[in-house]
ROPAPA-991971 format. One record per residue (C-alpha): x, y, z; chain; residue number from 1; residue in three letters. Coordinates in Angstrom, 1 decimal. Example, Ala and Ser with C-alpha at 12.3 -4.5 7.8 and 13.67 -1.06 7.14 Angstrom:
<atoms>
+--------+--------+--------+-------+-----+-----+
:      X :      Y :      Z : chain :   n : res :
+--------+--------+--------+-------+-----+-----+
:   12.3 :   -4.5 :    7.8 :     A :   1 : Ala :
:   13.7 :   -1.1 :    7.1 :     A :   2 : Ser :
+--------+--------+--------+-------+-----+-----+
</atoms>
This chain:
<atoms>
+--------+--------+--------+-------+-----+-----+
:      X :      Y :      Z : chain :   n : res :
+--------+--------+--------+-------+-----+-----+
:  -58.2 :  -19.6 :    4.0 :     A :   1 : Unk :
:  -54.5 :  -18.7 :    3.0 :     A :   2 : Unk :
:  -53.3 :  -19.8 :    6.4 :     A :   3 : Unk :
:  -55.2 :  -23.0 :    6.0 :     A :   4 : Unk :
:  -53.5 :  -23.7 :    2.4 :     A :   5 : Unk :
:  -50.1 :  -21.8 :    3.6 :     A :   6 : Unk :
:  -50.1 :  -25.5 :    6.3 :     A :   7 : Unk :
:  -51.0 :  -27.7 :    4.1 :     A :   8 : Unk :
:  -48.6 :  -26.6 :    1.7 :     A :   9 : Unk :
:  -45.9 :  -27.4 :    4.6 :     A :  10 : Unk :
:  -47.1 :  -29.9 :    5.3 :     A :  11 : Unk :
:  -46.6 :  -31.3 :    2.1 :     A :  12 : Unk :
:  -43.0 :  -30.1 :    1.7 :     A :  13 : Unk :
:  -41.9 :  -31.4 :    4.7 :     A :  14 : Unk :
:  -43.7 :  -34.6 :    3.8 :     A :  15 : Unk :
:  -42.0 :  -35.2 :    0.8 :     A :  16 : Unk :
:  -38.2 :  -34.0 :    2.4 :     A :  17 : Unk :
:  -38.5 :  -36.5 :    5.1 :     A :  18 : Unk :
:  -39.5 :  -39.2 :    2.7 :     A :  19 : Unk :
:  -43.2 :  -39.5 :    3.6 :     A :  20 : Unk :
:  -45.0 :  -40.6 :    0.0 :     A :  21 : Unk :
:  -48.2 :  -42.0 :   -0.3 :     A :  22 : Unk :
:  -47.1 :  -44.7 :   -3.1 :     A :  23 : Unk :
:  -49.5 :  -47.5 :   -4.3 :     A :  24 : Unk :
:  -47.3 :  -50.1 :   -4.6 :     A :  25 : Unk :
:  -44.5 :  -51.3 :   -2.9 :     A :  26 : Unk :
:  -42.9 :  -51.9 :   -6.1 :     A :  27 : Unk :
:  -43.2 :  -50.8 :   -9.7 :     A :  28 : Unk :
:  -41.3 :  -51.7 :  -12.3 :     A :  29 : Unk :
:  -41.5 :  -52.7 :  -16.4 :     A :  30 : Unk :
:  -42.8 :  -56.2 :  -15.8 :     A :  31 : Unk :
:  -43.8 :  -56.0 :  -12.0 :     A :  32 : Unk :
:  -46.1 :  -54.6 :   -9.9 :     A :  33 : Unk :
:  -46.7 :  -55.4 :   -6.2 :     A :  34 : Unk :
:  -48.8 :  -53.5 :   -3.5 :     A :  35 : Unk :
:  -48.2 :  -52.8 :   -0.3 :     A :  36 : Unk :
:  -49.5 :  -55.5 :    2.3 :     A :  37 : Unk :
:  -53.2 :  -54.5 :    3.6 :     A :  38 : Unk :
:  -54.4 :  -53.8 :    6.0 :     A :  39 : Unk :
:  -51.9 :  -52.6 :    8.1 :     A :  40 : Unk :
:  -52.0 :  -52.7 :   10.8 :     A :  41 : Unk :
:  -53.2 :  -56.2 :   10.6 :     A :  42 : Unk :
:  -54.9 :  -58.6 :   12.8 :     A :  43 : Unk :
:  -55.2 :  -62.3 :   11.0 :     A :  44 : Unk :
:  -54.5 :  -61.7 :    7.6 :     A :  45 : Unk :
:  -52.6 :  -59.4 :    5.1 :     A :  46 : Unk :
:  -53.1 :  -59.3 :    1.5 :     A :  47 : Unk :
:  -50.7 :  -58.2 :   -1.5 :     A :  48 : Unk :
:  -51.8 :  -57.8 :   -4.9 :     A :  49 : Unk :
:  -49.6 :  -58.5 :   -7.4 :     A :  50 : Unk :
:  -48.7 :  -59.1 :  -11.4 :     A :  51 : Unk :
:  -45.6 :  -59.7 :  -13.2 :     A :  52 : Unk :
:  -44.8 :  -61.4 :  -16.3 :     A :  53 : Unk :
:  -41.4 :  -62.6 :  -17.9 :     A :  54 : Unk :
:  -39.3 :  -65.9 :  -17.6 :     A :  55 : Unk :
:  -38.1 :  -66.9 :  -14.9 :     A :  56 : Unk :
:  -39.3 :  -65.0 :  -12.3 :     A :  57 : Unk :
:  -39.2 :  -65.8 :   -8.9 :     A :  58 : Unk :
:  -41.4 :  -63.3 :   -7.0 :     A :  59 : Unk :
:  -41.9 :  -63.5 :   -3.1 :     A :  60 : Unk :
:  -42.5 :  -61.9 :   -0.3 :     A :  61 : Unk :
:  -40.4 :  -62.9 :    3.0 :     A :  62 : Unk :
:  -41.8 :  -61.5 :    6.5 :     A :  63 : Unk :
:  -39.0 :  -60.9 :    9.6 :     A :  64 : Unk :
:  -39.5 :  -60.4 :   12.8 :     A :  65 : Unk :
:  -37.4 :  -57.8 :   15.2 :     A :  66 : Unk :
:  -34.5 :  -60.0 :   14.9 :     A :  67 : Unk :
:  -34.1 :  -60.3 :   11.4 :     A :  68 : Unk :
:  -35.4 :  -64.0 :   11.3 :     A :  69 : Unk :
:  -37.1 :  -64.9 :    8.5 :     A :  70 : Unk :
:  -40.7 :  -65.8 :   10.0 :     A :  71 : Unk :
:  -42.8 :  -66.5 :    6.8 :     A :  72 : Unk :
:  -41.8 :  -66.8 :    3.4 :     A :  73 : Unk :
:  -44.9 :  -66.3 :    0.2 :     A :  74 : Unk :
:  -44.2 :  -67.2 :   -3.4 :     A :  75 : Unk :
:  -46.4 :  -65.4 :   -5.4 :     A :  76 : Unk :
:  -47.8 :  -66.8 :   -8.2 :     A :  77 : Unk :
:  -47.5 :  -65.4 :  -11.7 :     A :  78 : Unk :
:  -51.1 :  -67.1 :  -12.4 :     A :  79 : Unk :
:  -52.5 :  -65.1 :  -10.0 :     A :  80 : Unk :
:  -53.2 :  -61.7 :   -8.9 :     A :  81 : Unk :
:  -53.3 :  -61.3 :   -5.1 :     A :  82 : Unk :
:  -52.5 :  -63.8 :   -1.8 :     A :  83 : Unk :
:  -54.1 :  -63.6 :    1.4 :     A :  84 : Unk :
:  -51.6 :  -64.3 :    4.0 :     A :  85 : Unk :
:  -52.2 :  -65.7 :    7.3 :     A :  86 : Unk :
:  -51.0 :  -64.0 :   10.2 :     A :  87 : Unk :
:  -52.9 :  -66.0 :   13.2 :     A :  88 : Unk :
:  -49.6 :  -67.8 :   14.7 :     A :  89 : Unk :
:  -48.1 :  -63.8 :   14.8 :     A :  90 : Unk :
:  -47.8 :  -62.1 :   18.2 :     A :  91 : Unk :
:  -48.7 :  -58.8 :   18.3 :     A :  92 : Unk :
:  -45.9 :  -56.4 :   17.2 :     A :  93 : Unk :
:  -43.7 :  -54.7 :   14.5 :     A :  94 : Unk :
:  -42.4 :  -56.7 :   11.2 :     A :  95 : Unk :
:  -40.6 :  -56.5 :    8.0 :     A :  96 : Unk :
:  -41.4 :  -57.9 :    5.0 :     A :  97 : Unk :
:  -39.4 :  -57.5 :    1.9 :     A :  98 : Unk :
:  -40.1 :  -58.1 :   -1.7 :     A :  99 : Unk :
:  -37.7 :  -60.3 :   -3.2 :     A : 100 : Unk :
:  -37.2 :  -60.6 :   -7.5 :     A : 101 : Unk :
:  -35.3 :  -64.0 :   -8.3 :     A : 102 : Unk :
:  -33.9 :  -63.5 :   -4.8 :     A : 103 : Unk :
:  -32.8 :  -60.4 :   -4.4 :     A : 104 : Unk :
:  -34.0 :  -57.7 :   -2.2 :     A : 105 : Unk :
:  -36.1 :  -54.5 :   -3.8 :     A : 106 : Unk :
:  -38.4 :  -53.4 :   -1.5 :     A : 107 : Unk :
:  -38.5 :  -53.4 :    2.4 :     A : 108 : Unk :
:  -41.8 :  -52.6 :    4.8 :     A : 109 : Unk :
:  -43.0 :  -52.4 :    8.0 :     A : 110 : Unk :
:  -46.3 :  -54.6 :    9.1 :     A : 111 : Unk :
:  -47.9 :  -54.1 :   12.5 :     A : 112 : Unk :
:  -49.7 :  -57.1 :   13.8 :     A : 113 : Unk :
:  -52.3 :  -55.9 :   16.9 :     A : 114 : Unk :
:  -54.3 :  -59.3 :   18.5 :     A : 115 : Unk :
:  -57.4 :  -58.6 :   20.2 :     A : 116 : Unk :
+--------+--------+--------+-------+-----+-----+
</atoms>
C-alpha cells in the first residue's frame, strides 16, 4: 500500500512540475468564465460553456489549424451559456483554438478532430 501511494504521490509531483493540471475551465476570471471545448477529441461537434457579464465584452473563441490560419471564428453570446460548434467540414487532425476577450488573446488549446 505505501508503494502504491509513494507512485501516486510522484506522479502527482511530476504532474504538477511539468505543467500537467486538471483545470475546469479554460479561463477564469472576475467576470468570465469559459470551459474547455468538449469532447476532445472530437468528431462533429465541440461544445464550450460559458458566462461573462460586464459592458462591452467581446468574448470568442477562434479555431487554427497547423498553420496558424484562422479556420473558424465563434462569438459567444453573453445571453447565453454554452455553443455547440460544428466541426463536420474539419479533417481529421490537431487544432488550436484560443479564447479571445475584446480581442485579445488569454487562453490557448489544443483540439483533436478524429473522422470515422
Amino acid at each position: 500500500m505505501k508503494i502504491v501511494l509513494r507512485h501516486i504521490t510522484l506522479i502527482l509531483v511530476l504532474a504538477t512540475l511539468f505543467g500537467f493540471k486538471n483545470e475546469p475551465y479554460l479561463f477564469q476570471g472576475d467576470r468570465i468564465f469559459v470551459s474547455h471545448l468538449y469532447p476532445n477529441p472530437a468528431v462533429d461537434f465541440a461544445q464550450v460553456d460559458y458566462q461573462f457579464s460586464g459592458n462591452n465584452q467581446e468574448v470568442k473563441i477562434a479555431i487554427y489549424n497547423v498553420l496558424g490560419q484562422v479556420v473558424k471564428e465563434i462569438d459567444l453570446d453573453k445571453d447565453d451559456r454554452s455553443v455547440k460548434i460544428s466541426l463536420r467540414e474539419f479533417n481529421s487532425g490537431l487544432y488550436m483554438y484560443q479564447l479571445l476577450v475584446d480581442g485579445k488573446p488569454v487562453a490557448t488549446k489544443k483540439l483533436m478532430v478524429r473522422k470515422q
